[in-house]
mmCIF file of the N, C-alpha and C atoms, coordinates in Angstrom:
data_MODEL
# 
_entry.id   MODEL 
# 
loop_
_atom_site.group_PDB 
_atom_site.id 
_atom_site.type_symbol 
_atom_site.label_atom_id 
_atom_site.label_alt_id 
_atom_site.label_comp_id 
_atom_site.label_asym_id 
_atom_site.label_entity_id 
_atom_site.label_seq_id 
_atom_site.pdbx_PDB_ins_code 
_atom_site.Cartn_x 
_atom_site.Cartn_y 
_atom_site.Cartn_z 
_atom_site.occupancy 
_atom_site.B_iso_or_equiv 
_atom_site.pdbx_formal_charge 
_atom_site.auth_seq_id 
_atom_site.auth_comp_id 
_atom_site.auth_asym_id 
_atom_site.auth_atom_id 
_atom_site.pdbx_PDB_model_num 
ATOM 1   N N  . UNK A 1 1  ? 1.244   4.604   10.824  1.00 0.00 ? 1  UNK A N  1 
ATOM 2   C CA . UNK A 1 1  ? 0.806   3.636   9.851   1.00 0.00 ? 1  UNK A CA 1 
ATOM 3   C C  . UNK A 1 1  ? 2.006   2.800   9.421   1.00 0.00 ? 1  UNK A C  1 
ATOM 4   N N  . UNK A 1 2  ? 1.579   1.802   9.386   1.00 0.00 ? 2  UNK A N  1 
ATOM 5   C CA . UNK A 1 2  ? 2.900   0.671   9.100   1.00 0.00 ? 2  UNK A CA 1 
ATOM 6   C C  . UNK A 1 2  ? 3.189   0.426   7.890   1.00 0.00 ? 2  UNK A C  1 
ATOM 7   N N  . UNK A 1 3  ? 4.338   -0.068  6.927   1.00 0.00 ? 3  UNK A N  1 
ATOM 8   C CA . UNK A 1 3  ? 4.083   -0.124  5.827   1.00 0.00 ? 3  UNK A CA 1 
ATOM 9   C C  . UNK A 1 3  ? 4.015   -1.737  5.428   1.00 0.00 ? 3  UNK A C  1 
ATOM 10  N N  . UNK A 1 4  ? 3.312   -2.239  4.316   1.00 0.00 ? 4  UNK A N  1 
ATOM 11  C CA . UNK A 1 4  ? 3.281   -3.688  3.850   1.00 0.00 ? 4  UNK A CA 1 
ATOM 12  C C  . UNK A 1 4  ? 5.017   -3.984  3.282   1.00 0.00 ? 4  UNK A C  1 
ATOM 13  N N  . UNK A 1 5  ? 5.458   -5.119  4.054   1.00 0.00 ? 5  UNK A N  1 
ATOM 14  C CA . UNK A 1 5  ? 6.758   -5.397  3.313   1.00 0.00 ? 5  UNK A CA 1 
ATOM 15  C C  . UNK A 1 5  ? 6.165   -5.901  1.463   1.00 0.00 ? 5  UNK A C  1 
ATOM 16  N N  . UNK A 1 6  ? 7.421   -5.381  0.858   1.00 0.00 ? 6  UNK A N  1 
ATOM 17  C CA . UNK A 1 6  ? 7.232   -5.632  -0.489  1.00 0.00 ? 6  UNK A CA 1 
ATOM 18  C C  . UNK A 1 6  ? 7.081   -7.459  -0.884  1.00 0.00 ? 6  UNK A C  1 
ATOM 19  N N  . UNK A 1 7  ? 7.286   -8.025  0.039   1.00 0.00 ? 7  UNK A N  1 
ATOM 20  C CA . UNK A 1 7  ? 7.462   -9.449  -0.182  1.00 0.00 ? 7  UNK A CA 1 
ATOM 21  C C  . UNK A 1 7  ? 6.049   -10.039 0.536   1.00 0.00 ? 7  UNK A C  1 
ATOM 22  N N  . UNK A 1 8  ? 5.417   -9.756  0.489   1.00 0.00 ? 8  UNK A N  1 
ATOM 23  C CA . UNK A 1 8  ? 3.577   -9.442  1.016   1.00 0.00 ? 8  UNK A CA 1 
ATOM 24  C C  . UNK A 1 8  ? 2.833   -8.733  0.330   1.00 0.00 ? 8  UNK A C  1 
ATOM 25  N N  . UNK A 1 9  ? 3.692   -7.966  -0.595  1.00 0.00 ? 9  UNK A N  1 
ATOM 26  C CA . UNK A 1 9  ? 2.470   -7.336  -1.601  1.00 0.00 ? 9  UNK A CA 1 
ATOM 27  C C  . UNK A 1 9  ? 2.590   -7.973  -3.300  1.00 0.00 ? 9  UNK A C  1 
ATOM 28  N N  . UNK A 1 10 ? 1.563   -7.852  -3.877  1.00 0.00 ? 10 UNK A N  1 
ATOM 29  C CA . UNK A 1 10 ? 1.257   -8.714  -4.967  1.00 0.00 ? 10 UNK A CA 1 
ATOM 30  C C  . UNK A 1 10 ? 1.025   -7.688  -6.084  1.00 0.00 ? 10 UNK A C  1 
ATOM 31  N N  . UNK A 1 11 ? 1.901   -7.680  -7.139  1.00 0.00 ? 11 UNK A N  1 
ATOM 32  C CA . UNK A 1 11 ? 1.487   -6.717  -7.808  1.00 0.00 ? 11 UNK A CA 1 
ATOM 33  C C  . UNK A 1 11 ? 1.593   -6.843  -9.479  1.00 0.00 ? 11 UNK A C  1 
ATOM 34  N N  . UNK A 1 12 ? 0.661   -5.943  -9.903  1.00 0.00 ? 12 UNK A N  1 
ATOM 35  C CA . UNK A 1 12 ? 0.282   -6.042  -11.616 1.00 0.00 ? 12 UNK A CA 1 
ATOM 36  C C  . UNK A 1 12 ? 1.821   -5.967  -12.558 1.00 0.00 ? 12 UNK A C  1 
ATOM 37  N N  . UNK A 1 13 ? 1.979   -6.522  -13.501 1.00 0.00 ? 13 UNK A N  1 
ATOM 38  C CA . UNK A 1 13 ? 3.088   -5.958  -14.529 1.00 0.00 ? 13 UNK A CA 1 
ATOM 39  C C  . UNK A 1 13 ? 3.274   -4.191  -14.315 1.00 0.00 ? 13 UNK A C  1 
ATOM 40  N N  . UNK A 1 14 ? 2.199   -3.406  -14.426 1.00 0.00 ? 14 UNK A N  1 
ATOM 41  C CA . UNK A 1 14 ? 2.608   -1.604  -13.709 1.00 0.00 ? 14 UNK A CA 1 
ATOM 42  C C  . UNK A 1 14 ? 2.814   -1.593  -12.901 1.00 0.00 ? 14 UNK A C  1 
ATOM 43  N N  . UNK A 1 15 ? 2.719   -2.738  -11.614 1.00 0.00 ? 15 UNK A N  1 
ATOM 44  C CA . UNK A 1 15 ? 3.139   -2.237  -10.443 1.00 0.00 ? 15 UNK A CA 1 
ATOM 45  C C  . UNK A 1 15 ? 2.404   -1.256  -9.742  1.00 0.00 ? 15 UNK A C  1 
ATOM 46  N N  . UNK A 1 16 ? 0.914   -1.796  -10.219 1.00 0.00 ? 16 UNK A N  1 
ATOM 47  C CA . UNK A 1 16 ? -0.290  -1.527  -9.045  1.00 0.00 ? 16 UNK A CA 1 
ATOM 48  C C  . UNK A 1 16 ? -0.724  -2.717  -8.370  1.00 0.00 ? 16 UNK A C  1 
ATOM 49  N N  . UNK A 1 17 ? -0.921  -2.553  -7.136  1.00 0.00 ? 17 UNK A N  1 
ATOM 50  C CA . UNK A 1 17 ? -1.507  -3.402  -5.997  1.00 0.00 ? 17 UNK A CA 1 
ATOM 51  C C  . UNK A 1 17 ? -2.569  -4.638  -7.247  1.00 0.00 ? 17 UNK A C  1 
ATOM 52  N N  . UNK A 1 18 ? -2.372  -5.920  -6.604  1.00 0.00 ? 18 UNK A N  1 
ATOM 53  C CA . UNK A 1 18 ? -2.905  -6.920  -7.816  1.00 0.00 ? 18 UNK A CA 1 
ATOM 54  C C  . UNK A 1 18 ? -4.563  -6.732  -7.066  1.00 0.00 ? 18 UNK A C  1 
ATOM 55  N N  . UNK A 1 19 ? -5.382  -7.134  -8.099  1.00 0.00 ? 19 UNK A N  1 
ATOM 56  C CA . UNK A 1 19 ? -7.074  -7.525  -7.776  1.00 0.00 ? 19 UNK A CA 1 
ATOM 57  C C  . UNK A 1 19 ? -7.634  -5.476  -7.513  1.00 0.00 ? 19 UNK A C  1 
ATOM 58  N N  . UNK A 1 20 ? -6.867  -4.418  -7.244  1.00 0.00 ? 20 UNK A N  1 
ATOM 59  C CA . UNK A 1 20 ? -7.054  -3.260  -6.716  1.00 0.00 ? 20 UNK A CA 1 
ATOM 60  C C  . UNK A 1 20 ? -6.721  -2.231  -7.948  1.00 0.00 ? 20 UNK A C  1 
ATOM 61  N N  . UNK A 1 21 ? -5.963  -2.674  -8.843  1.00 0.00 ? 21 UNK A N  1 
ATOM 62  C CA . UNK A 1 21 ? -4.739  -1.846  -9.962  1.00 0.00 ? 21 UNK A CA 1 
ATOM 63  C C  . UNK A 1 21 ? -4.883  -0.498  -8.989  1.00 0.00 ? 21 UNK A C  1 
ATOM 64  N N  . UNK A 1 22 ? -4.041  -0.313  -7.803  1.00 0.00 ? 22 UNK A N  1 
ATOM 65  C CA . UNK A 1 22 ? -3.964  1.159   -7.527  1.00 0.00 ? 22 UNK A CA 1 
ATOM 66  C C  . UNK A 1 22 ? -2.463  1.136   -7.432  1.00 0.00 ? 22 UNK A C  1 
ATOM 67  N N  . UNK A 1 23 ? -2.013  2.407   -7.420  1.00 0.00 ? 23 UNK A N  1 
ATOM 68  C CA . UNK A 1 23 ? -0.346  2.473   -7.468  1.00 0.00 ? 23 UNK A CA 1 
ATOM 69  C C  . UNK A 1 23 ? -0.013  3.163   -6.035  1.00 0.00 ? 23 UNK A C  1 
ATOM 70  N N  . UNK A 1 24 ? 0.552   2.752   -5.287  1.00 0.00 ? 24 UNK A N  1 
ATOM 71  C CA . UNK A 1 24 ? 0.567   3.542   -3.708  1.00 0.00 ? 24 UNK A CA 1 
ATOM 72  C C  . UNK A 1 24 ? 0.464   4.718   -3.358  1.00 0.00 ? 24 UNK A C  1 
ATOM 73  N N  . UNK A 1 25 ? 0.907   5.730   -4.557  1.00 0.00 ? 25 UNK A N  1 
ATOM 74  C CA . UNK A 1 25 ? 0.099   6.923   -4.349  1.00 0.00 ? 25 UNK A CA 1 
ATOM 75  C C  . UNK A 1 25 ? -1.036  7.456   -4.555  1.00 0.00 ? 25 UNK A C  1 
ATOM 76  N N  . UNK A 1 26 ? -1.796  6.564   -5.210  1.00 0.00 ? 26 UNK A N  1 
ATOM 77  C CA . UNK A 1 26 ? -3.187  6.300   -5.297  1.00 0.00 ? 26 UNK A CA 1 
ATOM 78  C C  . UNK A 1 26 ? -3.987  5.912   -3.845  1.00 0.00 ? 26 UNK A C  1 
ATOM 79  N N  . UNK A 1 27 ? -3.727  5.312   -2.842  1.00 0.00 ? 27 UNK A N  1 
ATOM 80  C CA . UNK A 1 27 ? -3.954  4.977   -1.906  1.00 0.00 ? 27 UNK A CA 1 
ATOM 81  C C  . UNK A 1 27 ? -3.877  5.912   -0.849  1.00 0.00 ? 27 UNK A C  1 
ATOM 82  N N  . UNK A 1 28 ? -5.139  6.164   0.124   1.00 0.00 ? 28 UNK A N  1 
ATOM 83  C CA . UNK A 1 28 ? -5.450  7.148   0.661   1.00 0.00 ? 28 UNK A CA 1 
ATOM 84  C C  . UNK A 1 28 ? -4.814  6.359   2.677   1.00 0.00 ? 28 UNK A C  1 
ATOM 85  N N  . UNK A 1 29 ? -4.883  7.513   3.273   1.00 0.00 ? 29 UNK A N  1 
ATOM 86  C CA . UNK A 1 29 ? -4.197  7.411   4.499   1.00 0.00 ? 29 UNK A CA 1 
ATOM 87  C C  . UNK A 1 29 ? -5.785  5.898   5.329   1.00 0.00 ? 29 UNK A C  1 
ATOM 88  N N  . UNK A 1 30 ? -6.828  7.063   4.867   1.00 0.00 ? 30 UNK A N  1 
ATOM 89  C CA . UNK A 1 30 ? -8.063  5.664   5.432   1.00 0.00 ? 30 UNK A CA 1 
ATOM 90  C C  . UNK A 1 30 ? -9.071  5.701   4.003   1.00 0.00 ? 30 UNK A C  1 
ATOM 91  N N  . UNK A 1 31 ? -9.521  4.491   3.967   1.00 0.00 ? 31 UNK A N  1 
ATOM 92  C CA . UNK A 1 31 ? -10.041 3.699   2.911   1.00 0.00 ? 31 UNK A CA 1 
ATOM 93  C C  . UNK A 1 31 ? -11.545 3.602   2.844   1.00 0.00 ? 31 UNK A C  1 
ATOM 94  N N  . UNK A 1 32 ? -12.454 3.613   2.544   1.00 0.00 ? 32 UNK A N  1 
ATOM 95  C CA . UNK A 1 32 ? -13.735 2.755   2.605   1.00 0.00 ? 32 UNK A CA 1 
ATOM 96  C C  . UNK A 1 32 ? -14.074 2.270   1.305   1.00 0.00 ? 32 UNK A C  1 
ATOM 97  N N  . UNK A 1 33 ? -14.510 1.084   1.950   1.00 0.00 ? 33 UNK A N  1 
ATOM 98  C CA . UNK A 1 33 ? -14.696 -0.196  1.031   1.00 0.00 ? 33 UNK A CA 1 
ATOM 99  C C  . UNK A 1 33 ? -16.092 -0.290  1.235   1.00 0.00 ? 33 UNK A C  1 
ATOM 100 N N  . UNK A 1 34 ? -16.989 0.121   0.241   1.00 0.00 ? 34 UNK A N  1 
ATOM 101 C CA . UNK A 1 34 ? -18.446 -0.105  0.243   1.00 0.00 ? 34 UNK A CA 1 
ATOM 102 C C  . UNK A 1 34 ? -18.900 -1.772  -0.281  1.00 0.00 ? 34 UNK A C  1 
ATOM 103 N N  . UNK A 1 35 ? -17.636 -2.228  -0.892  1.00 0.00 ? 35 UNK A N  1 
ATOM 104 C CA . UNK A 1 35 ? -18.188 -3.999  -1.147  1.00 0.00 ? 35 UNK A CA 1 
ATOM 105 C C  . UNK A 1 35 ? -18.782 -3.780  -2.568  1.00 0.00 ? 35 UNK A C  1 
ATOM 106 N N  . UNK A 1 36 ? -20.139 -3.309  -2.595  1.00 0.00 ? 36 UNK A N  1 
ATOM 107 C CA . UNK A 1 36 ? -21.088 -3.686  -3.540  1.00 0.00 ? 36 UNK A CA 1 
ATOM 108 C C  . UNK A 1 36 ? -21.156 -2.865  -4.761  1.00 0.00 ? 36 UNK A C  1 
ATOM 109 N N  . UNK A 1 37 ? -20.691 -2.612  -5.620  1.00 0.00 ? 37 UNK A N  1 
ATOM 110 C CA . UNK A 1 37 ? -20.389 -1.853  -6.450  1.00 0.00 ? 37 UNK A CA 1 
ATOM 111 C C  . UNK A 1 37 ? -21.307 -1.005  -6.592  1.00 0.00 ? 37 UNK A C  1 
ATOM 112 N N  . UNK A 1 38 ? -22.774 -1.187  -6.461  1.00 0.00 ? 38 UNK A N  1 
ATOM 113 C CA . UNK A 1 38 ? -23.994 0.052   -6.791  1.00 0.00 ? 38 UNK A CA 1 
ATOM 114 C C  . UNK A 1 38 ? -24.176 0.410   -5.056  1.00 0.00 ? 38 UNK A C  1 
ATOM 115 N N  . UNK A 1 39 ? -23.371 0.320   -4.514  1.00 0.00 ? 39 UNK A N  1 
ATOM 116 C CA . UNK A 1 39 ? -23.366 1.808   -3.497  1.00 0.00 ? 39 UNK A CA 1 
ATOM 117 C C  . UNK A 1 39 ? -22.356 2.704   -3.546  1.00 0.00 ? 39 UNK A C  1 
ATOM 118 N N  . UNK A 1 40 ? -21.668 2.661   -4.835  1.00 0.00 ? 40 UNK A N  1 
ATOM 119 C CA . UNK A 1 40 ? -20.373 3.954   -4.720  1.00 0.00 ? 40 UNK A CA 1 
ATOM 120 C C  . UNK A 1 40 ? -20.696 5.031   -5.047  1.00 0.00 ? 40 UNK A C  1 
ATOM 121 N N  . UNK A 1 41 ? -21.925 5.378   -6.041  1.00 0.00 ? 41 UNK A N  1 
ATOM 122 C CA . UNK A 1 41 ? -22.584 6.347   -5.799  1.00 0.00 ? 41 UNK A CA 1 
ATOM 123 C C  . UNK A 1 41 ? -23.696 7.081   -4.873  1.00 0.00 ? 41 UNK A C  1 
ATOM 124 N N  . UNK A 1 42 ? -24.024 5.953   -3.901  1.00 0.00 ? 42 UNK A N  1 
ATOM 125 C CA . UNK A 1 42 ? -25.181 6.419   -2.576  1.00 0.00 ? 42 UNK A CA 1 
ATOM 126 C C  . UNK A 1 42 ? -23.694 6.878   -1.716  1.00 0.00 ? 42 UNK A C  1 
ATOM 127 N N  . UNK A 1 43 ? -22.447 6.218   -1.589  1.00 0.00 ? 43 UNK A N  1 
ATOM 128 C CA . UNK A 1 43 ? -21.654 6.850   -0.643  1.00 0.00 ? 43 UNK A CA 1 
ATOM 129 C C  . UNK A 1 43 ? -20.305 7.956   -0.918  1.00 0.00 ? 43 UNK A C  1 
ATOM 130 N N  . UNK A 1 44 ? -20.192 7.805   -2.121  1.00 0.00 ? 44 UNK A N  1 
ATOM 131 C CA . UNK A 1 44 ? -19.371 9.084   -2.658  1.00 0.00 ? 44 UNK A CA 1 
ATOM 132 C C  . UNK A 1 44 ? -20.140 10.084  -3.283  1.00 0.00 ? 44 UNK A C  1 
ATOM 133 N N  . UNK A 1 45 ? -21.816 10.326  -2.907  1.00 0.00 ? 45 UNK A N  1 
ATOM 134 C CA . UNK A 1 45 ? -22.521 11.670  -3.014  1.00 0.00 ? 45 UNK A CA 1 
ATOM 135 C C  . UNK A 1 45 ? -22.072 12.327  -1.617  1.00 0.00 ? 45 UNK A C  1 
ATOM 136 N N  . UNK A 1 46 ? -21.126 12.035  -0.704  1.00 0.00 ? 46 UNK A N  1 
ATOM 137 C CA . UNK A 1 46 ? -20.959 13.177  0.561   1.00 0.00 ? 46 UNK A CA 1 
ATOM 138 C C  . UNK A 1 46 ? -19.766 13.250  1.099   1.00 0.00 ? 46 UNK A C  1 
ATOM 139 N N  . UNK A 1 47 ? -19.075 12.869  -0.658  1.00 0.00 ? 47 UNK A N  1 
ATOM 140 C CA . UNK A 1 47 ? -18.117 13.096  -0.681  1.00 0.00 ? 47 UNK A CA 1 
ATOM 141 C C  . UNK A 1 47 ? -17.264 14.775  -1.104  1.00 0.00 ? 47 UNK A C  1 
ATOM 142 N N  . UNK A 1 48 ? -16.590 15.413  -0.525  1.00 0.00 ? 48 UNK A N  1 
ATOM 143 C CA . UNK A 1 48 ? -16.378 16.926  -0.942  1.00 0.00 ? 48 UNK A CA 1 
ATOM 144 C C  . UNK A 1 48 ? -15.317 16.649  -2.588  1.00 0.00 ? 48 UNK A C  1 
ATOM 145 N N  . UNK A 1 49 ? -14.931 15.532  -2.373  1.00 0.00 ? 49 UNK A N  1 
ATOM 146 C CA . UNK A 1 49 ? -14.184 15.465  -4.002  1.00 0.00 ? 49 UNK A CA 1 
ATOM 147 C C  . UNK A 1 49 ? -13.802 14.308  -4.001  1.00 0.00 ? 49 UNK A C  1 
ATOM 148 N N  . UNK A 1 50 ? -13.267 13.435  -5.209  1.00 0.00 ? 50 UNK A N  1 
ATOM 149 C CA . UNK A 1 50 ? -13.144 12.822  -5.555  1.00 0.00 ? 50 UNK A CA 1 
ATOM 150 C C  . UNK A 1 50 ? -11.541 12.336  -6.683  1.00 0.00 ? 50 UNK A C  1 
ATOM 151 N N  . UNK A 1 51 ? -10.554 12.096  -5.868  1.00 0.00 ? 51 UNK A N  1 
ATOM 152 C CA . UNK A 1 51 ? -8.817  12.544  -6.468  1.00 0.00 ? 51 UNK A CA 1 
ATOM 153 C C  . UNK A 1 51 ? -8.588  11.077  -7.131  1.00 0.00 ? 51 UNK A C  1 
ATOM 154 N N  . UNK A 1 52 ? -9.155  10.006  -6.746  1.00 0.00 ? 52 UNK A N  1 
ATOM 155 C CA . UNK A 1 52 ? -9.132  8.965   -7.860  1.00 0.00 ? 52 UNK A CA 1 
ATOM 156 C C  . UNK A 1 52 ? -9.861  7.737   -8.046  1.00 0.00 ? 52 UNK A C  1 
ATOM 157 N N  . UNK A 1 53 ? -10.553 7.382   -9.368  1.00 0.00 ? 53 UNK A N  1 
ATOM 158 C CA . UNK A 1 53 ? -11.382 6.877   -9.311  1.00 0.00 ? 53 UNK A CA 1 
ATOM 159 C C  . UNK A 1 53 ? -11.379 5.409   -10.332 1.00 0.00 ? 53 UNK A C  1 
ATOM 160 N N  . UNK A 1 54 ? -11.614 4.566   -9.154  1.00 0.00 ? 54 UNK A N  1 
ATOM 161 C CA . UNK A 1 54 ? -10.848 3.460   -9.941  1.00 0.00 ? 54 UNK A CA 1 
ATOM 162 C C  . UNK A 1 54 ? -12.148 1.856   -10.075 1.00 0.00 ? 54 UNK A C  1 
ATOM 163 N N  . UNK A 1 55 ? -12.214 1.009   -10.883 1.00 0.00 ? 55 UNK A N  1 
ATOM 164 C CA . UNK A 1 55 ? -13.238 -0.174  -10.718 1.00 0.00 ? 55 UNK A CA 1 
ATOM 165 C C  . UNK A 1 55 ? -12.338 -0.976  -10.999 1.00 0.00 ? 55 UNK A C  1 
ATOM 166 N N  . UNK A 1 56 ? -12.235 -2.135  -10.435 1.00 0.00 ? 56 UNK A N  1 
ATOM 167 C CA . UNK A 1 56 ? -12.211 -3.435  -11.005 1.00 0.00 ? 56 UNK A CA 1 
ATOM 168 C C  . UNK A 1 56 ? -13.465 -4.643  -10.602 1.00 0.00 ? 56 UNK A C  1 
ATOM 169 N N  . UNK A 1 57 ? -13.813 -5.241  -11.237 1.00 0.00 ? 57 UNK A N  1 
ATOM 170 C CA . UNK A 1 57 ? -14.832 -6.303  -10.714 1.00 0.00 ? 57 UNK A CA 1 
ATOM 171 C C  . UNK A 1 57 ? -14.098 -7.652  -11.717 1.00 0.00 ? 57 UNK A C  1 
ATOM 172 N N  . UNK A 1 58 ? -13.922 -8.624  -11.098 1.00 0.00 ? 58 UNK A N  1 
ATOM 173 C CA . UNK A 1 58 ? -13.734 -9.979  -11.633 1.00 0.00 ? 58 UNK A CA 1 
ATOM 174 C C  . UNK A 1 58 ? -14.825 -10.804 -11.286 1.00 0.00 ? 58 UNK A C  1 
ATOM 175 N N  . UNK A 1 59 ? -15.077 -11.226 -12.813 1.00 0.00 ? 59 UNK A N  1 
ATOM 176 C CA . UNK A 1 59 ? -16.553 -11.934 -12.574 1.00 0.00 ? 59 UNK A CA 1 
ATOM 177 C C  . UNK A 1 59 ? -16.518 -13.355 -13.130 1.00 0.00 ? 59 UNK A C  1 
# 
């Protein structure tokens, strides 16, 4: 896995990933992105756990 140069990544005053607020150890090796906010519970029911749990929506 490659890493993002720091001069390509965009980030909050804490220094979480911008539009995402996650902090890189928050960030998992593979990702899924369900898009639509009312399927995170049809697709993290088969899930065995759940280590962090995060929303942002800009509306």
């Amino acid at each position: 896995m490659s890493k993002i140069p720091e001069s390509e990544l965009i980030l909050n005053s804490d220094h979480s990933v911008y539009h995402l607020n996650l902090h890189p150890h928050e960030i998992a090796e593979t990702v899924i992105n369900v898009g639509d906010p009312d399927r995170v519970a049809l697709v993290s029911k088969f899930f065995e756990r759940i280590e962090v749990k995060k929303q942002k929506r800009d509306l």
